[in-house]
N, C-alpha and C positions, 0 to 999 in steps of 0.2 A: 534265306530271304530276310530282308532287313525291314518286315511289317509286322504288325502285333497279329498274336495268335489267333484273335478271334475272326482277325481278317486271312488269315490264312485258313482256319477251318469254313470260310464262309469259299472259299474259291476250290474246296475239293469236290466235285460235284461229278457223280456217276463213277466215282473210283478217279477221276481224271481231275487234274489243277489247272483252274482257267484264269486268266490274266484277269483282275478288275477292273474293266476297259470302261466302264461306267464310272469308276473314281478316278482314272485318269481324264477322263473327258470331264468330268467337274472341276478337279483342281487345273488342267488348263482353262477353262473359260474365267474359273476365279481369276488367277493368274492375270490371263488377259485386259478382265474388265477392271482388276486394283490398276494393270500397269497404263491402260488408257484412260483411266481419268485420274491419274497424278501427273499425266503429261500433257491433258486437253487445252488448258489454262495457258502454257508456253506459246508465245507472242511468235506466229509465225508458224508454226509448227501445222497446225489445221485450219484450212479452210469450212465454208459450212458443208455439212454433211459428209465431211470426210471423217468425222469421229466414229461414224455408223459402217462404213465401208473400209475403215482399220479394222474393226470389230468382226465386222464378215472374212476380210485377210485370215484375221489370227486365228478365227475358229474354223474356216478351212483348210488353213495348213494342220491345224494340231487335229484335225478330223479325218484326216487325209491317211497320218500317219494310227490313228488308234484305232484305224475302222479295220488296218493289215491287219490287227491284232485279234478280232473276232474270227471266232468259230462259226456264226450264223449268218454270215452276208447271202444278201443278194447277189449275185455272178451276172454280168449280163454277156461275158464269156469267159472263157476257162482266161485266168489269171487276169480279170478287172472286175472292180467290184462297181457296183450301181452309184454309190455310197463317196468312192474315191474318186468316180469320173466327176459327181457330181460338186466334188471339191476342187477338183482341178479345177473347172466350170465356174466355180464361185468367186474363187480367187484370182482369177485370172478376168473377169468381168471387172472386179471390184476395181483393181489396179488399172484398169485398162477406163475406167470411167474415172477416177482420179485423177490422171494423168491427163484424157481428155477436156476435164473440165479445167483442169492449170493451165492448157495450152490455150485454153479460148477467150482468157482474161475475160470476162466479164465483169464486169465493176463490184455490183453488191456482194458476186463469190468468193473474190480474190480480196476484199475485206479482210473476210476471216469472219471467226464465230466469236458473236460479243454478248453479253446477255443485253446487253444496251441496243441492240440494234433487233432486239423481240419487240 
């Protein structure tokens, strides 16, 4: 393993070594939230309220995949977890209201987001 030892002795736990799915779920949402607001600003790029509903995208996919990685899910049957449906669920809303609200040209939405127009 290419992590410092202290973080390896903190994941040996009952004789068994468990993934740090709690430090991978914080460095994605870092991740996430440096990469969405060094790109909000870009002319075009967002309309309103779509900066929030990127933000739900990105931490339903990367919640999707780190929630496989738990030992303690909730199962709501043998091979889906509560956790992953409810990402699929998230992300698929999200995109699904983005995309609805671009098709509907509304005026003030399809602006975009300005601090000028607070």
């Amino acid at each position: 393993m290419h992590l410092p030892e202290f973080i390896i002795q903190q994941m040996n736990i009952g004789g068994a070594y468990r993934q740090p799915t709690f430090l991978y779920e914080s460095m994605w949402n870092l991740i996430g939230f440096v990469l969405i607001m060094s790109v909000r600003r870009h002319k075009g790029w967002f309309k309103r309220g779509e900066i929030v509903l990127s933000y739900v995208m990105w931490y339903s996919f990367g919640r999707f995949f780190v929630e496989g990685m738990r030992t303690d899910s909730l199962y709501l049957m043998p091979g889906l977890r509560v956790s992953q449906l409810l990402s699929v669920v998230l992300f698929v809303a999200a995109l699904g209201l983005v995309i609805w609200r671009r098709h509907k040209n509304v005026p003030w939405y399809m602006d975009g987001f300005s601090l000028n127009n607070l």
